[in-house]
N, CA, C and O of each residue as an XYZ file, in Angstrom:
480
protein
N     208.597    105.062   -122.453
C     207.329    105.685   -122.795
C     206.959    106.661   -121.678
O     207.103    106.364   -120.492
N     206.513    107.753   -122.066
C     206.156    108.922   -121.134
C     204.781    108.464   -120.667
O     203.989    107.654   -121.149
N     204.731    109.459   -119.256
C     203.024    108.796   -118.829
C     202.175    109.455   -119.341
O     201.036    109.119   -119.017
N     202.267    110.421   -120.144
C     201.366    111.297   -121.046
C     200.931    109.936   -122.250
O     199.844    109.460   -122.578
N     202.144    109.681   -122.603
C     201.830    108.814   -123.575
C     201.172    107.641   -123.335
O     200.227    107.352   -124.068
N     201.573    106.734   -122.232
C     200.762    105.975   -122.067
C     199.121    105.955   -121.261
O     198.329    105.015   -121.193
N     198.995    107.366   -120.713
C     197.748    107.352   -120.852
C     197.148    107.601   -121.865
O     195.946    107.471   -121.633
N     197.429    108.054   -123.440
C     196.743    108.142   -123.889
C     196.598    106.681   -124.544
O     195.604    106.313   -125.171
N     197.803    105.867   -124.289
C     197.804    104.563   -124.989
C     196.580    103.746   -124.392
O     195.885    102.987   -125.066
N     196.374    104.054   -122.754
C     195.460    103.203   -122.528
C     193.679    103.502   -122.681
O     192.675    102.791   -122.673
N     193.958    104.906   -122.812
C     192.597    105.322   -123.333
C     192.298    104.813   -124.718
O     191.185    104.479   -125.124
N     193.468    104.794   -125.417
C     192.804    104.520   -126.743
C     192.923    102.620   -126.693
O     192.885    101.890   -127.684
N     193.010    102.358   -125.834
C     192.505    101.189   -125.485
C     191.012    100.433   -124.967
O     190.416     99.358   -125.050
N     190.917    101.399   -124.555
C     189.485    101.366   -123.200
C     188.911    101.837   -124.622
O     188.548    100.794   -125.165
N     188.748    102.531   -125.176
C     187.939    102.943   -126.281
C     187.666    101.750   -127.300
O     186.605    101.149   -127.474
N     188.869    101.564   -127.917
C     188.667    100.027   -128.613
C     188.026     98.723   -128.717
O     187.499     98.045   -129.599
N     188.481     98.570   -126.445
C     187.323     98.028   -125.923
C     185.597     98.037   -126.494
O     185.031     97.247   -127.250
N     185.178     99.017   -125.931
C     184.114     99.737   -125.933
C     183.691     99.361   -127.896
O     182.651     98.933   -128.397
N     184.752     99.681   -128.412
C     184.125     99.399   -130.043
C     183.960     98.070   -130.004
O     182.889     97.549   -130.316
N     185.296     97.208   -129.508
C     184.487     96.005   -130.118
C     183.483     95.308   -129.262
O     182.688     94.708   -129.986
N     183.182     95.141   -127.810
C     182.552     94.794   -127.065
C     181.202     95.197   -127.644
O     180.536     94.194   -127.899
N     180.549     96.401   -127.951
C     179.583     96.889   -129.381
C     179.020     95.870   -130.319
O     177.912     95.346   -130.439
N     180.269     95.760   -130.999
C     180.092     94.094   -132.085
C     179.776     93.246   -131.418
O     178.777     92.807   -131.987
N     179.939     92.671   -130.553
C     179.498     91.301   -129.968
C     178.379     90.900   -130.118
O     177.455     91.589   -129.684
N     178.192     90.028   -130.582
C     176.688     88.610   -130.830
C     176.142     89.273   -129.533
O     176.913     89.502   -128.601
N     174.702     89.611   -129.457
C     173.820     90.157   -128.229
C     173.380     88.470   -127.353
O     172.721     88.455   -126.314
N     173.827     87.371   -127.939
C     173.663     85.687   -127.108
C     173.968     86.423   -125.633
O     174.327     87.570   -125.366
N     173.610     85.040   -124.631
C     173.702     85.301   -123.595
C     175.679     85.509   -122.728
O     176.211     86.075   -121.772
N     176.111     84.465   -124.081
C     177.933     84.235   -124.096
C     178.698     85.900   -124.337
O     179.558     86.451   -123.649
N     178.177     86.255   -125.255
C     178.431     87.768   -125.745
C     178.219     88.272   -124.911
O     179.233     88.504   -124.253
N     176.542     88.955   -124.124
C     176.941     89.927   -123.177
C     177.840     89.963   -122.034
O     178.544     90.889   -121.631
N     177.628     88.349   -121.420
C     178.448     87.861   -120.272
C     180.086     88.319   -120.468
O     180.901     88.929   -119.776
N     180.088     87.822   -121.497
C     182.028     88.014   -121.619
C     182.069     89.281   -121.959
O     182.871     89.953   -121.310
N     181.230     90.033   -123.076
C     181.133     91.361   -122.959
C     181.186     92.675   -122.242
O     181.653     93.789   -122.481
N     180.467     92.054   -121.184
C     180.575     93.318   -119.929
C     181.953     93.261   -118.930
O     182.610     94.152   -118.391
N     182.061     91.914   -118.944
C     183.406     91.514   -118.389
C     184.488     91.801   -118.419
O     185.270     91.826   -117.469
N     184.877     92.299   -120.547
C     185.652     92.703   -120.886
C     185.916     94.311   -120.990
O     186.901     95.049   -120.954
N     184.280     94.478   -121.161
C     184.249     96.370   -120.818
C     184.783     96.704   -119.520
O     185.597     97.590   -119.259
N     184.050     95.628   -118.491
C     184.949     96.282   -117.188
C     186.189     95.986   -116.983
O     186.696     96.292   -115.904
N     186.918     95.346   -117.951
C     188.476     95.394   -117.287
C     189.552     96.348   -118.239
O     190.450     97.127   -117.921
N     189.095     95.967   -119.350
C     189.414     96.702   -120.523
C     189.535     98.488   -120.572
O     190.398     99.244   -121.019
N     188.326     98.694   -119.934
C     188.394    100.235   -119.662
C     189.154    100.563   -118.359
O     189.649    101.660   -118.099
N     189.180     99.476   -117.583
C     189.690     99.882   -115.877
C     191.049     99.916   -116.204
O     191.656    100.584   -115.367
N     191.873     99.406   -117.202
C     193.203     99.836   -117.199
C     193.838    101.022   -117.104
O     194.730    101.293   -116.300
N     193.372    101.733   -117.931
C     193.454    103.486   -117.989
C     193.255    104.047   -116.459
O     194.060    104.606   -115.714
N     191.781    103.661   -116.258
C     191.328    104.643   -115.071
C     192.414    104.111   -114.172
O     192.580    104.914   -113.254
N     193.391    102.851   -114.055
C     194.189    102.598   -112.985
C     195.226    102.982   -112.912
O     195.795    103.334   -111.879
N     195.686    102.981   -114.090
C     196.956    103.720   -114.774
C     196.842    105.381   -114.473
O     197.728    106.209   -114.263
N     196.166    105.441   -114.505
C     195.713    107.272   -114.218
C     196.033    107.386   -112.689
O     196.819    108.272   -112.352
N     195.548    106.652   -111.832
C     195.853    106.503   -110.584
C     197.076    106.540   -110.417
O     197.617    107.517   -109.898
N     197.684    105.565   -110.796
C     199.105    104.933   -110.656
C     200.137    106.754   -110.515
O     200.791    107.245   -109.595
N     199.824    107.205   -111.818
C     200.594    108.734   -111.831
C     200.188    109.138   -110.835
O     201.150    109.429   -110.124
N     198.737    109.445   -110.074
C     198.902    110.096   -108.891
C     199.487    109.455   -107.269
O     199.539    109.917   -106.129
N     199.798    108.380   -107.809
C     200.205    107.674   -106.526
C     200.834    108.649   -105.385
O     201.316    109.619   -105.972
N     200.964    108.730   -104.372
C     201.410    109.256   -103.174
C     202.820    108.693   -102.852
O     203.513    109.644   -102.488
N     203.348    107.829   -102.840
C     204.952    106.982   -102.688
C     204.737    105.997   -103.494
O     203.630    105.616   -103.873
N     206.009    105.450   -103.849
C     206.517    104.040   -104.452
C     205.493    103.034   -103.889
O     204.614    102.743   -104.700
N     205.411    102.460   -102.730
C     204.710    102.008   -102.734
C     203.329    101.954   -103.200
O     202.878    100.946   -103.743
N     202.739    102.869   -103.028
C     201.308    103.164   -103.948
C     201.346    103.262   -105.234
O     200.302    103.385   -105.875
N     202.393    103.229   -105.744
C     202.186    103.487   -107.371
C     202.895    101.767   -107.676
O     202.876    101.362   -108.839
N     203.340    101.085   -106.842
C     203.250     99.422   -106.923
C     202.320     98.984   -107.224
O     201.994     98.440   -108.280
N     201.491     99.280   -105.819
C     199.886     98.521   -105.985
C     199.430     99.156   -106.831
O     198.628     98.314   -107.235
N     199.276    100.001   -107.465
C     198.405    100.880   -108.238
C     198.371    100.541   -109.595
O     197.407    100.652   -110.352
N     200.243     99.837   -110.020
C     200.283     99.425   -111.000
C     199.978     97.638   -110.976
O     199.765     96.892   -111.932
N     200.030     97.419   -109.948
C     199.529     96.103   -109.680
C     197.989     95.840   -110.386
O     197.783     94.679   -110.739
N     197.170     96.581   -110.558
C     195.803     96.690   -110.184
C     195.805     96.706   -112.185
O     195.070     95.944   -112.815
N     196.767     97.714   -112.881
C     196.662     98.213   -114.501
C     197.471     96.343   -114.421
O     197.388     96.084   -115.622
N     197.806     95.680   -114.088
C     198.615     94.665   -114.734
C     197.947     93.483   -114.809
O     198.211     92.508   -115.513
N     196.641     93.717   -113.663
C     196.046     92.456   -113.396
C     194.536     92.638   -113.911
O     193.805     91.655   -113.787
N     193.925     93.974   -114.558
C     193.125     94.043   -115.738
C     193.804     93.988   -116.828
O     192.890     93.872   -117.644
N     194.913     93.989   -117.518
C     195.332     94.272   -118.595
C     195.417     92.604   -118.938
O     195.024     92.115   -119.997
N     195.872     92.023   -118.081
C     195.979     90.171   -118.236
C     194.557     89.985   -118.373
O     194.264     89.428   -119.431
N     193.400     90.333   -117.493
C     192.034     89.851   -117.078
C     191.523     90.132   -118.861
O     190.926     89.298   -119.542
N     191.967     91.567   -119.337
C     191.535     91.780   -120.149
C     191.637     90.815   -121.394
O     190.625     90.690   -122.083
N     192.578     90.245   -121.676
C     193.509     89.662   -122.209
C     192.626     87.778   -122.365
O     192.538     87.069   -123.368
N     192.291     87.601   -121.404
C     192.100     86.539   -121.208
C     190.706     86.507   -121.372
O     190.373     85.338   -121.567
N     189.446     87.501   -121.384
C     188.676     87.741   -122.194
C     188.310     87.877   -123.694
O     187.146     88.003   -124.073
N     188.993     87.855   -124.221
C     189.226     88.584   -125.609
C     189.627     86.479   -126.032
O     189.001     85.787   -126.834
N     190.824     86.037   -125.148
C     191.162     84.705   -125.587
C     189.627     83.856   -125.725
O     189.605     82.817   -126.385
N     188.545     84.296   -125.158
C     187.771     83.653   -125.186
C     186.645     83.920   -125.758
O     185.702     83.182   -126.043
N     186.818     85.091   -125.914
C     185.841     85.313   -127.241
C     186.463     84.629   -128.522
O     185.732     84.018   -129.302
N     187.492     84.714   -128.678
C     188.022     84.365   -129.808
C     188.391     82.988   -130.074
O     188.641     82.652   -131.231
N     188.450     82.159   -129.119
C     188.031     80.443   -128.788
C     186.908     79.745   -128.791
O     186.752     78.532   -128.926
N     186.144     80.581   -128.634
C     184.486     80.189   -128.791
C     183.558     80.416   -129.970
O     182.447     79.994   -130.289
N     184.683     81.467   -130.627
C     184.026     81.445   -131.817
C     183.300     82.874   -132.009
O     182.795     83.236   -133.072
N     183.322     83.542   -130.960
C     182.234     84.936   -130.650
C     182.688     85.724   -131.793
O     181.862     86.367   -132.440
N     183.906     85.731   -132.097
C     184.678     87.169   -133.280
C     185.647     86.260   -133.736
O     186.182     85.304   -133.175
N     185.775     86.755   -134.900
C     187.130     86.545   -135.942
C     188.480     86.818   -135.199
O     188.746     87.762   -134.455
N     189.243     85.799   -135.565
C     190.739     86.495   -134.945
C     191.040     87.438   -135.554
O     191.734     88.173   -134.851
N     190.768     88.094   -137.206
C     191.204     88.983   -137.485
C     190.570     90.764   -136.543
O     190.839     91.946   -136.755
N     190.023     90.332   -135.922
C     189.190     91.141   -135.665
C     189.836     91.725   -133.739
O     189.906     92.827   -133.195
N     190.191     90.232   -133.261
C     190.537     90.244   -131.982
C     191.870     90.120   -131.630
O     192.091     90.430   -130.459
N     192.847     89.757   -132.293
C     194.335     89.868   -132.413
C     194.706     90.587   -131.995
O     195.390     90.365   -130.996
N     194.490     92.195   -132.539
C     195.164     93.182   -132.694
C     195.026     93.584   -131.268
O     195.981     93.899   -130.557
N     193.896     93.557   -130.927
C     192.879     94.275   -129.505
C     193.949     93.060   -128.263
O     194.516     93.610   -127.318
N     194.103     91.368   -128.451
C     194.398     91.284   -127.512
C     196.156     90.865   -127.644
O     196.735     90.139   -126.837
N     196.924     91.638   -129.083
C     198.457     92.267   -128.853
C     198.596     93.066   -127.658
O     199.191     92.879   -126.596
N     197.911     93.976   -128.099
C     197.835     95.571   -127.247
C     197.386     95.442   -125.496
O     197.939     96.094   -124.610
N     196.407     94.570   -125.304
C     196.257     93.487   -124.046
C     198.058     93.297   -123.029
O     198.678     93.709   -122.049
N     198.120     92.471   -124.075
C     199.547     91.824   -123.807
C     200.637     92.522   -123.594
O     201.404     92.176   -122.696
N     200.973     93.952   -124.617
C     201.924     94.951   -124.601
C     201.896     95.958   -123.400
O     202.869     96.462   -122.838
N     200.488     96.150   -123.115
C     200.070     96.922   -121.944
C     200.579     95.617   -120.488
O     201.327     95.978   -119.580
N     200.252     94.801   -120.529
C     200.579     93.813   -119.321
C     202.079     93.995   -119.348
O     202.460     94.410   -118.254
N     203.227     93.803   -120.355
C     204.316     93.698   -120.186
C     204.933     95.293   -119.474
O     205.728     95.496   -118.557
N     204.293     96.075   -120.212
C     204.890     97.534   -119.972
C     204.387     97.847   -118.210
O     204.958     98.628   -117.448
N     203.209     97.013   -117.895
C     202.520     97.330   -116.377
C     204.063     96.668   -115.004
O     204.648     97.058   -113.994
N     204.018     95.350   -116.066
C     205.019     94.387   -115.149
C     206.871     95.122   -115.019
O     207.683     94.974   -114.105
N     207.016     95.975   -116.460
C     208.246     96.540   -116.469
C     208.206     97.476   -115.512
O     209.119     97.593   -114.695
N     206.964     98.364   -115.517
C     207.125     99.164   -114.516
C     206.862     99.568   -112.881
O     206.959    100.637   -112.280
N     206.408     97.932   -112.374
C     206.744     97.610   -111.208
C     207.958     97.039   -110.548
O     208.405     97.243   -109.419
N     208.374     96.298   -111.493
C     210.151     95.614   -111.878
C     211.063     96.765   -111.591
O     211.687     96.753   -110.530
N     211.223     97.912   -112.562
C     211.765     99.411   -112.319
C     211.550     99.908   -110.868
O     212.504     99.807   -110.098
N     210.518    100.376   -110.475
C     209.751    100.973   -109.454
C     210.543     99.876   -108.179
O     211.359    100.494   -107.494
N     210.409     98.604   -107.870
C     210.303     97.683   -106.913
C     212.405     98.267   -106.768
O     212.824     98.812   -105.747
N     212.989     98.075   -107.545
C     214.391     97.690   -108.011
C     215.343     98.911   -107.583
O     216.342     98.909   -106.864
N     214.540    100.210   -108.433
C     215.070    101.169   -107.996
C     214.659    102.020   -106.938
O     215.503    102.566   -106.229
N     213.417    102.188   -106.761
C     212.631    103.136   -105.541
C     212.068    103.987   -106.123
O     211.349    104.838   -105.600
N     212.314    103.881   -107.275
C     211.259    105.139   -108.044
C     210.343    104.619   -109.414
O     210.213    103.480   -109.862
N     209.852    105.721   -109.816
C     208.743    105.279   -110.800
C     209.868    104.724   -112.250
O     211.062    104.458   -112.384
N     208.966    104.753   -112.898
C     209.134    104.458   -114.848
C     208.359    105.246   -115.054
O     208.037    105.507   -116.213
């Protein structure tokens, strides 16, 4: 995947976010996990955006360190909306696939990066 592409993958993530975090029951459980999930959910992108400007391998490690460990955070929000009852799984599935696909693709491309000395 190109990094053109996956920034736009993670924007149209952070956006999704943002839609369903919207829906959420206004309870005190909803906003709490709500804002929680806006802030990690959207921080993937903005980290991932970073990550391309990294300065050396090393910085674009940590940088992707940072998209791998909101993309899980994100992930594990969404598990709990959807355990508690806050949203339909049909509703939260899809949102925390894409969670999960983004974490794997974060972890491939520190794996790459660490292995070879250069980016993915």
């Amino acid at each position: 995947m190109s990094n053109e592409n996956l920034k736009q993958r993670t924007k149209k993530f952070a956006l999704e976010v943002i839609q369903f975090v919207e829906a959420l029951p206004r309870d005190d459980a909803g906003k709490v996990l709500g804002r929680q999930l806006l802030r990690s959910g959207t921080s993937v992108g903005a980290n991932y955006r970073a990550a391309c400007r990294a300065k050396s391998n090393a910085d674009f490690i940590s940088k992707m360190g940072n998209v791998e460990e909101e993309a899980d955070e994100s992930g594990y929000w969404i598990e709990l909306l959807m355990e508690s009852g806050k949203v339909a799984q049909t509703k939260s599935v899809p949102l925390l696939k894409e969670s999960g696909e983004l974490l794997a693709i974060a972890v491939s491309s520190i794996n790459t990066a660490r292995n070879s000395g250069g980016r993915e």
